[in-house]
C-alpha positions as CSV (number, residue, x, y, z in Angstrom):
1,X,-3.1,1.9,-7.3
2,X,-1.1,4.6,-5.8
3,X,1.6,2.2,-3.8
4,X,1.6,0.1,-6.9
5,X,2.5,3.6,-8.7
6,X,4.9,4.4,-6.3
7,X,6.7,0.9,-6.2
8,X,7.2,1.3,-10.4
9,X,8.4,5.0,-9.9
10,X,11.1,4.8,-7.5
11,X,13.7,2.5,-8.7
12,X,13.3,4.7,-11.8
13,X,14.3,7.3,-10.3
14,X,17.2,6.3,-8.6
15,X,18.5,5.0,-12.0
16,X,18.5,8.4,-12.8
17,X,15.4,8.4,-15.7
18,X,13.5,11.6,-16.4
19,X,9.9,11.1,-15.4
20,X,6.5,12.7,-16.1
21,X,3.7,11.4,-14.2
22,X,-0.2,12.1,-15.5
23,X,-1.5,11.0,-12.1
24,X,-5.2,9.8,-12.7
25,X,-7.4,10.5,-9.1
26,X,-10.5,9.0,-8.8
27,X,-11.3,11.9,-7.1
28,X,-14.3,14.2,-9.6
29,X,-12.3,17.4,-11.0
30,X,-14.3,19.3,-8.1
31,X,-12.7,17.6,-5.5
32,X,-9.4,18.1,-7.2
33,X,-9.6,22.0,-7.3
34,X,-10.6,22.0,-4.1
35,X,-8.1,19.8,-2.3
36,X,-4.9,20.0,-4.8
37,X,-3.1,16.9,-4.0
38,X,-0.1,19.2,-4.5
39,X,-0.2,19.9,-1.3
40,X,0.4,16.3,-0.2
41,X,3.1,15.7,-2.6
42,X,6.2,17.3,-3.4
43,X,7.7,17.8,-6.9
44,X,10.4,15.0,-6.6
45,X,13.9,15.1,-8.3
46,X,14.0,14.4,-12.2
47,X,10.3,14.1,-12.1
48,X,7.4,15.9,-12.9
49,X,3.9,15.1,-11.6
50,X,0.4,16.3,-13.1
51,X,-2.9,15.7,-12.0
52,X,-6.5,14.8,-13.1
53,X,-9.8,13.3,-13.0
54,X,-10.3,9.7,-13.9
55,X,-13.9,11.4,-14.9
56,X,-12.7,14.5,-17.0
57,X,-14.1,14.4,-20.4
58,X,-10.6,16.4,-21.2
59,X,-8.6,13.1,-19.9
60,X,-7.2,11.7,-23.1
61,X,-6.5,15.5,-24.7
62,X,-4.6,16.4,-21.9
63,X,-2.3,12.9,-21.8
64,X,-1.9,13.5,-25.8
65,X,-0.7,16.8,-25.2
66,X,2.0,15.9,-22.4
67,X,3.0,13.6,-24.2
68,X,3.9,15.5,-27.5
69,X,5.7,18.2,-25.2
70,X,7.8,15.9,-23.0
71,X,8.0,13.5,-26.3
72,X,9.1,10.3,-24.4
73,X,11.6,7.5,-25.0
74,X,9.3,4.6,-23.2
75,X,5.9,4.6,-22.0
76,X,4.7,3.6,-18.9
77,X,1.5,2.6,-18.1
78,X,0.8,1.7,-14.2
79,X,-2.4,0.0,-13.1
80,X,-5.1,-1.3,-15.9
81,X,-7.2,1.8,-16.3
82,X,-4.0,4.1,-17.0
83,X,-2.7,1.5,-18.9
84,X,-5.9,1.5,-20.8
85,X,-6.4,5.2,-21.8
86,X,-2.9,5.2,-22.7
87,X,-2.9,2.1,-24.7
88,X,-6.0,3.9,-26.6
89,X,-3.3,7.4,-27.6
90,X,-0.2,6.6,-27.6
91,X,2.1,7.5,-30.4
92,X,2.9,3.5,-32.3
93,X,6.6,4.3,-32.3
94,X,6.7,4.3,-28.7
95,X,7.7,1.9,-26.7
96,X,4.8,0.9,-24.2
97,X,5.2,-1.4,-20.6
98,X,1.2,-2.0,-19.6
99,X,1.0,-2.9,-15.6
100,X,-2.4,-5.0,-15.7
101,X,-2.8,-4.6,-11.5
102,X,-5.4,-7.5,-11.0
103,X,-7.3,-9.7,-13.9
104,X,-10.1,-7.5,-14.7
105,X,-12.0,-10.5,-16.2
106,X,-11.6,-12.3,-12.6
107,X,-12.7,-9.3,-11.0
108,X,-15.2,-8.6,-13.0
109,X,-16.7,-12.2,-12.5
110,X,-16.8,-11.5,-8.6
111,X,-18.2,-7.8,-9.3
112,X,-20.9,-9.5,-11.7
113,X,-21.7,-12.3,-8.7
114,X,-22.1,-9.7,-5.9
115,X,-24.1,-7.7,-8.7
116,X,-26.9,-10.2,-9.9
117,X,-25.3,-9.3,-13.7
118,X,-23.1,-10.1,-16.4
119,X,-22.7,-7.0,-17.4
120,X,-18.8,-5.4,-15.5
121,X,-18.1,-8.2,-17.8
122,X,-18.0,-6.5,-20.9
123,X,-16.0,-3.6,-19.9
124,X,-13.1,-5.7,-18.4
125,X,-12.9,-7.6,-21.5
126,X,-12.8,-4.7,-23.6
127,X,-9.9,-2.9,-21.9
128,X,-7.9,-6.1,-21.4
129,X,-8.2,-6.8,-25.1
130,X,-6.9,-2.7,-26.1
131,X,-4.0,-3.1,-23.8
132,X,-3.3,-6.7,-24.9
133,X,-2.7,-5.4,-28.4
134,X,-0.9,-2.8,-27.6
135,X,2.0,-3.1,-25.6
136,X,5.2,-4.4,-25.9
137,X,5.2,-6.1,-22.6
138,X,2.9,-6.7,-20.0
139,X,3.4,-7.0,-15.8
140,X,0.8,-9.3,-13.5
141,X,0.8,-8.7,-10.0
142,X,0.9,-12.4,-10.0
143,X,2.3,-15.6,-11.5
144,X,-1.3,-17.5,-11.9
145,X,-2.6,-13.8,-13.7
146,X,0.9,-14.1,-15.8
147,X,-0.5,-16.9,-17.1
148,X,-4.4,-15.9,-17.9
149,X,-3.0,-13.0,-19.5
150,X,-1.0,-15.6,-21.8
151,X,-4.3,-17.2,-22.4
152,X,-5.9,-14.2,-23.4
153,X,-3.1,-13.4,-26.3
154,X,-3.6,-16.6,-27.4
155,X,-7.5,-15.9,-27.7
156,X,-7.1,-12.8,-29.2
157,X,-4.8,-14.4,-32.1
158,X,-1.3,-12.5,-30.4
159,X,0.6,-15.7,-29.8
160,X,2.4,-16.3,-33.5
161,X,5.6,-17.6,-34.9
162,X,7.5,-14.2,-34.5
163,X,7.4,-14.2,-30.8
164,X,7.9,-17.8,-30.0
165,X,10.6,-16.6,-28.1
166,X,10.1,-13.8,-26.6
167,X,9.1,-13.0,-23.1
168,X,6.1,-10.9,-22.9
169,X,4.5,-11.0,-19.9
170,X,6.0,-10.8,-16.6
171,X,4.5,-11.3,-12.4
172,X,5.9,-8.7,-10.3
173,X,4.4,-8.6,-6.9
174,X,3.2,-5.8,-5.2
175,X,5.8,-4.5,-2.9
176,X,5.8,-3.8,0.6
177,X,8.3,-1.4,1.1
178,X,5.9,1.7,0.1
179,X,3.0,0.1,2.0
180,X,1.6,2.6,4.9
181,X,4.0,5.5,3.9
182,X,6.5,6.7,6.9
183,X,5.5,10.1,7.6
184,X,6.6,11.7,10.8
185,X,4.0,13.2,13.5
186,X,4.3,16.5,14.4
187,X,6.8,17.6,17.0
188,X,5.6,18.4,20.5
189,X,2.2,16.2,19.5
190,X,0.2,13.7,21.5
191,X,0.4,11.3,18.7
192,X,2.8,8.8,20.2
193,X,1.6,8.9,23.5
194,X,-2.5,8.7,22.6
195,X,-3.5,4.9,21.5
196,X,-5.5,4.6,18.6
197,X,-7.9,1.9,20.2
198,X,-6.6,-0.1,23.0
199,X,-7.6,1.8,26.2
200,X,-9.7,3.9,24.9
201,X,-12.8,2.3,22.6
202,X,-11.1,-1.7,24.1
203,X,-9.8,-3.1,27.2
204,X,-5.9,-3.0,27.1
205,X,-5.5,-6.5,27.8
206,X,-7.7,-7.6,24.9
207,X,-6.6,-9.8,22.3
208,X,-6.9,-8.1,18.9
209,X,-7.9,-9.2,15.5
210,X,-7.3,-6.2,12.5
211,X,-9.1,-6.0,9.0
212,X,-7.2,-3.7,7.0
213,X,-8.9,-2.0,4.2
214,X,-11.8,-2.4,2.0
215,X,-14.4,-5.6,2.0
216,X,-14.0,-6.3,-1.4
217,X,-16.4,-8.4,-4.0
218,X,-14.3,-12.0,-3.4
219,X,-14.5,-11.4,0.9
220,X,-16.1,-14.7,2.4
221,X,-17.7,-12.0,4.8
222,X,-20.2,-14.9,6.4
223,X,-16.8,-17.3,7.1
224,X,-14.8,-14.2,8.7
225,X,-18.1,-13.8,10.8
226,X,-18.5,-17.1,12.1
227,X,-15.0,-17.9,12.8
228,X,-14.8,-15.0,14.1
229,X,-18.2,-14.9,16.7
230,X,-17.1,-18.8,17.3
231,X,-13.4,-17.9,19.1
232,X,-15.5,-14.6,20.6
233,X,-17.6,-17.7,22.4
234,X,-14.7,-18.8,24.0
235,X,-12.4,-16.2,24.8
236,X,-14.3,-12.7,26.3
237,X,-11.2,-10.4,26.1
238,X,-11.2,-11.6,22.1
239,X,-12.0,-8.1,20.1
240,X,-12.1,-7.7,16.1
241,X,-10.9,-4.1,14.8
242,X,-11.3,-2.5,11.3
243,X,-10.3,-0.3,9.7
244,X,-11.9,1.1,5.5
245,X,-15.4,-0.8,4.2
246,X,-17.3,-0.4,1.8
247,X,-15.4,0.2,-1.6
248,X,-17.2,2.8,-3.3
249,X,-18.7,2.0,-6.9
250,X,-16.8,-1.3,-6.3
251,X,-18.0,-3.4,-3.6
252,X,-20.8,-2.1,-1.4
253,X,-23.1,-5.7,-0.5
254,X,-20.4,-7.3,1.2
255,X,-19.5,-4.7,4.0
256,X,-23.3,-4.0,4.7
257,X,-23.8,-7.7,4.7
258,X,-21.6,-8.1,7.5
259,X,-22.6,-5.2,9.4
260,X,-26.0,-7.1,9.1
261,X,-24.9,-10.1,11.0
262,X,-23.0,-8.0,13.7
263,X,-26.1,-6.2,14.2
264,X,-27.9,-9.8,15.2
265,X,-24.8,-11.0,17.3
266,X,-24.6,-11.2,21.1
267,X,-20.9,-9.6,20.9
268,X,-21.4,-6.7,18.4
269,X,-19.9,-4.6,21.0
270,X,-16.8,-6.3,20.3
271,X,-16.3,-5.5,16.6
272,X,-14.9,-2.2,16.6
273,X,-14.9,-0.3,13.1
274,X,-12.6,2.4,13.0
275,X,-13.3,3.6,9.4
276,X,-10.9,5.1,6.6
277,X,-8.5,6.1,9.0
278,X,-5.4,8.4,8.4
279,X,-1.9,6.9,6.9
280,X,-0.6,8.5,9.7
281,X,-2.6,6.3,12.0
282,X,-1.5,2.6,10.3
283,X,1.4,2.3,12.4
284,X,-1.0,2.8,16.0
285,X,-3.2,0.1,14.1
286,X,-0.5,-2.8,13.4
287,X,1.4,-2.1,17.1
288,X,-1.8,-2.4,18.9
289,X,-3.2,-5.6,17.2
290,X,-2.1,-9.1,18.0
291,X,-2.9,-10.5,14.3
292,X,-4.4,-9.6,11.3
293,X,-6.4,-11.6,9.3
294,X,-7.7,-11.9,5.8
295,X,-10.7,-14.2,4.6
296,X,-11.5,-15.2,0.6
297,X,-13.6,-16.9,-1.4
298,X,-12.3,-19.6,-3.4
299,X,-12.7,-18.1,-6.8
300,X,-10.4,-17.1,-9.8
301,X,-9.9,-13.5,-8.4
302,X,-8.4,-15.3,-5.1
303,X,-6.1,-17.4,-7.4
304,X,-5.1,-14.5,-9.5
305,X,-5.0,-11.2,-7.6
306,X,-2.7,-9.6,-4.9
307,X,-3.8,-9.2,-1.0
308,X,-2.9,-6.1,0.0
309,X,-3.8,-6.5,3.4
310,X,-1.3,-8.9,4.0
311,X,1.6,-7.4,2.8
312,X,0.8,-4.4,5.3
313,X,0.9,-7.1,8.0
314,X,3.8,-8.6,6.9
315,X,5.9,-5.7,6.6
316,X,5.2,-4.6,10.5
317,X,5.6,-7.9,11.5
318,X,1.7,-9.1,12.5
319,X,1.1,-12.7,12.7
320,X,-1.5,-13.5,9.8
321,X,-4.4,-15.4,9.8
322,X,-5.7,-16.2,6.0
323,X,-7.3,-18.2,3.6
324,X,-5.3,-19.7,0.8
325,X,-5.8,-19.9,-2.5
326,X,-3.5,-16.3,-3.1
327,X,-0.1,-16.7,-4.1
328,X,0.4,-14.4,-0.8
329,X,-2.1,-16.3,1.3
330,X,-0.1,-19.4,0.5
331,X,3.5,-18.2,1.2
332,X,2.2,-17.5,4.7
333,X,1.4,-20.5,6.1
334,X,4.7,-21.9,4.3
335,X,7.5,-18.9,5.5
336,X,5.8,-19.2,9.2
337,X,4.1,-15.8,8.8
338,X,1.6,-17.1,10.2
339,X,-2.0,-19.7,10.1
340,X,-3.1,-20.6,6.1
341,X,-6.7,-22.1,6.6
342,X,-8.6,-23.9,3.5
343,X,-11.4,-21.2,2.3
344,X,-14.8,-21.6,3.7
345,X,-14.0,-23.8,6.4
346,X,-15.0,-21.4,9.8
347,X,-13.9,-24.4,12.0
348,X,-10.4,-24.4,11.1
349,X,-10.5,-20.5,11.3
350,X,-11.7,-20.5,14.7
351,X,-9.1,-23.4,15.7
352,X,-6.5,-21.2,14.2
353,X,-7.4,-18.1,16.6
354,X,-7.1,-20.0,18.9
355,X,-3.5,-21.4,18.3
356,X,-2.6,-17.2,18.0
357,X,-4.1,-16.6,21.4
358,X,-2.8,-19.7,23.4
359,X,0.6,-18.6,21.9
360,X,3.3,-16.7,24.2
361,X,4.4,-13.5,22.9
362,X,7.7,-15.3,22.0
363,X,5.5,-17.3,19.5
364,X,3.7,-14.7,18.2
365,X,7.2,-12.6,17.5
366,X,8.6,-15.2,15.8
367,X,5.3,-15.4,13.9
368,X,5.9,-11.5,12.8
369,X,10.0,-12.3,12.3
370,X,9.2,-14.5,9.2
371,X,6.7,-12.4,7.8
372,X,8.9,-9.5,7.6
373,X,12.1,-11.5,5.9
374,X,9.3,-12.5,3.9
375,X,8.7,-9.2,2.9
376,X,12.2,-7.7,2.6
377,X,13.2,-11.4,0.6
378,X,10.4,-12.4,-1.7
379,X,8.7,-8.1,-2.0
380,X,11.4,-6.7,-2.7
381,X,11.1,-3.9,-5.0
382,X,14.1,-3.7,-6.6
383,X,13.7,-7.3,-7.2
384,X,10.8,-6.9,-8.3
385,X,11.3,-4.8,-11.0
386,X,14.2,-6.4,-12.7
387,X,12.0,-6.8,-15.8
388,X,10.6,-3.8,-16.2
389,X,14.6,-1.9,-15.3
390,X,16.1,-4.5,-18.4
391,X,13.2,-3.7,-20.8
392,X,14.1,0.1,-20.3
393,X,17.8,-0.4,-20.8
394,X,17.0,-1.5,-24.9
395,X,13.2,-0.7,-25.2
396,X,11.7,-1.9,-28.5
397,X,8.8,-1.8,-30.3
398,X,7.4,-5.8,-30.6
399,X,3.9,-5.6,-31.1
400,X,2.6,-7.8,-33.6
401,X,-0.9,-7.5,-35.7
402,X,-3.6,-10.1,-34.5
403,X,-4.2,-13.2,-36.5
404,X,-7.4,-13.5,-37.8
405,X,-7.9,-16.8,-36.2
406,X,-11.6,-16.9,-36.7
407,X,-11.7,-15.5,-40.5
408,X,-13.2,-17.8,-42.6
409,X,-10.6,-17.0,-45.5
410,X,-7.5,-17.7,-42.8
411,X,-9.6,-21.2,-42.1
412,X,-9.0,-21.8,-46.1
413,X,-5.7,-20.8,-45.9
414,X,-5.3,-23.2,-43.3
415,X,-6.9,-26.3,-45.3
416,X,-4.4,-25.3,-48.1
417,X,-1.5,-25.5,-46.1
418,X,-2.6,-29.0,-44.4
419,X,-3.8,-30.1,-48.1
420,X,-0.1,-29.4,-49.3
421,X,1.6,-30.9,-46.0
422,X,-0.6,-33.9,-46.1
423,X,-1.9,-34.8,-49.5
424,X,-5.5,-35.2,-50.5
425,X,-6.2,-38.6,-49.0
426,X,-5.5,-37.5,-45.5
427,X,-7.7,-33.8,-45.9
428,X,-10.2,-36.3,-47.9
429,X,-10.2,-38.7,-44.6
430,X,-10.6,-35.8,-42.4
431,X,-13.3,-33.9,-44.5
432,X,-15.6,-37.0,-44.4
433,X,-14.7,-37.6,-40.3
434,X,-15.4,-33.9,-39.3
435,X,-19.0,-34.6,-41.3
């Protein structure tokens, strides 16, 4: 949420707007007086940046209340809880872009599978429905989730006559270019000469495979296992590093599920987990791995959600390993990034392991080449936020009421307006065929 923060922010600021940024930490408002993430984050030029807890019963006061003193032009809501508060105070003369990051119904559906219940359901639908009748305009993180957000105005009775034309929803992709922030070691440090793994916990001629990040709800963590434990068969100096795991109060089964299978396998010792590592230690993480890899479900969060992972992997130019299904996970296999696998099949993600470690380092290079002209062509962020930079040049309010779609007196005004279009014989003809 943060990159995809930082990606909206800074092409705003070099147009020279006037910012202030309610920054909402999941962190509890303990953790926030303790550790002020001032200290991380410098005041930036034309912009002003406040913090608090997603879990402060003060949250919504203290947005109204910086909002009536910096009294805005536009607002600006970044990632679907943000959005959401914001589409629940905000002023109705203001102007308001909602950035829905991930479908929250798809993600629900995966939280609710992992969960044994419906209920994450409810919530997601709730806060997509606020935001959808809210804003002006709306951003996906892809084009699949444009579209089921299109859907869902159309459910809700917000696709009329008065906005035939107009283009409400837009895909902007994540970015890479903010991914793994550069921040520079300390001078006079062992940092660059000190390896974050290989040498030290692995061999240094082992061939590396990196997880980066969390093992979220829609992880095939049994496919990435076998295919996985399969190549491990074959090849002895074949080692599997990760980094993050379990995603708290998110997605805890499928991380313990595959520490269960390690547990039982005749190479755990080769599946290194590094934890939630420092930003400062990505870099060590992508230089000393030979490829990264990423493994989905086929499910509607694959088809509609970002991968994260990947466009860390792209950017620093590792060869990539994925399932498809993602708009991302697709591109690969097409640019030469790298091997796109069909989901579920651990065969074909063994073969492709394979194909990465029988490659020379020529291969692999070029492999890395195309996912970063990948990145810097297709992620770009200033290309990506064209929409969002033309909707701030003339930002208008365009929010129409709901119709009441499924209001029995709109159904009779309905059969009036087909009785008058069509005369009685045809609404006679169709009475007696709906009975």
């Amino acid at each position: 949420a943060g990159l995809r923060t930082e990606q909206f922010i800074s092409p705003l600021q070099k147009n020279g707007y006037k910012i202030l940024l309610v920054a909402i930490s999941s962190q509890s408002e303990k953790e926030l007086k303790e550790n002020p993430p001032e200290k991380k984050f410098v005041q930036k030029k034309n912009m002003e940046i406040f913090w608090i807890s997603r879990h402060s019963p003060f949250l919504k006061k203290f947005l109204q209340q910086k909002i009536k003193n910096f009294s805005p032009d536009v607002a600006l809501g970044i990632n679907t809880f943000p959005s959401y508060i914001l589409s629940k105070i905000l002023p109705k003369n203001i102007p308001f872009w909602a950035d829905i990051n991930g479908w929250g119904m798809a993600e629900g559906q995966a939280r609710s599978w992992q969960e044994d219940t419906n209920l994450p359901l409810a919530n997601s639908f709730r806060q997509e429905r606020q935001i959808l009748s809210t804003a002006d305009k709306i951003s996906t993180v892809s084009t699949a989730q444009k579209f089921a957000t299109i859907g869902e105005l159309a459910s809700f009775g917000l696709l009329r006559k008065e906005n035939f034309r107009e283009e409400k929803v837009f895909a902007i992709p994540n970015s890479t270019k903010f991914f793994t922030i550069d921040i520079t070691p300390p001078k006079n440090s062992s940092f660059n000469t000190k390896p974050l793994f290989r040498g030290n916990k692995i061999p240094k001629d082992s061939f590396v495979i990196a997880w980066i990040g969390g093992y979220n709800n829609w992880v095939d963590e049994e496919t990435l296992f076998k295919g996985v434990e399969n190549a491990m068969k074959k090849f002895p100096h074949l080692y599997f590093v990760s980094t993050g795991g379990s995603i708290k109060n998110i997605a805890n089964k499928t991380f313990s599920s595959f520490l269960s299978r390690i547990e039982n396998s005749p190479y755990k010792n080769r599946f290194i987990f590094l934890g939630w590592i420092e930003t400062i230690e990505m870099r060590k993480m992508y230089t000393e791995s030979n490829i990264g890899i990423n493994i989905d479900f086929f499910c509607i969060e694959t088809e509609t959600g970002a991968r994260n992972r990947i466009n860390e992997m792209i950017k620093f130019g590792l060869p990539v390993l994925t399932t498809g299904g993602s708009e991302i996970g697709e591109e690969i296999g097409k640019s030469g990034a790298g091997i796109t696998v069909q989901n579920g099949d651990i065969q074909k993600i063994t073969k492709a392991i394979e194909t990465f470690i029988k490659s020379s380092k020529e291969e692999l290079f070029l492999y890395g080449q195309c996912g970063q002209k990948l990145s810097t062509e297709k992620f770009n962020e200033e290309k990506t936020l064209q929409p969002l930079l033309k909707f701030l040049e003339n930002p208008k309010k365009t929010v129409l009421s709901r119709l009441p779609l499924q209001n029995p007196f709109f159904f009779l005004k309905n059969i009036f307006w087909y009785f008058k279009k069509n005369g009685i014989r045809i609404v006679l003809a169709k009475i007696i065929q709906q009975v």
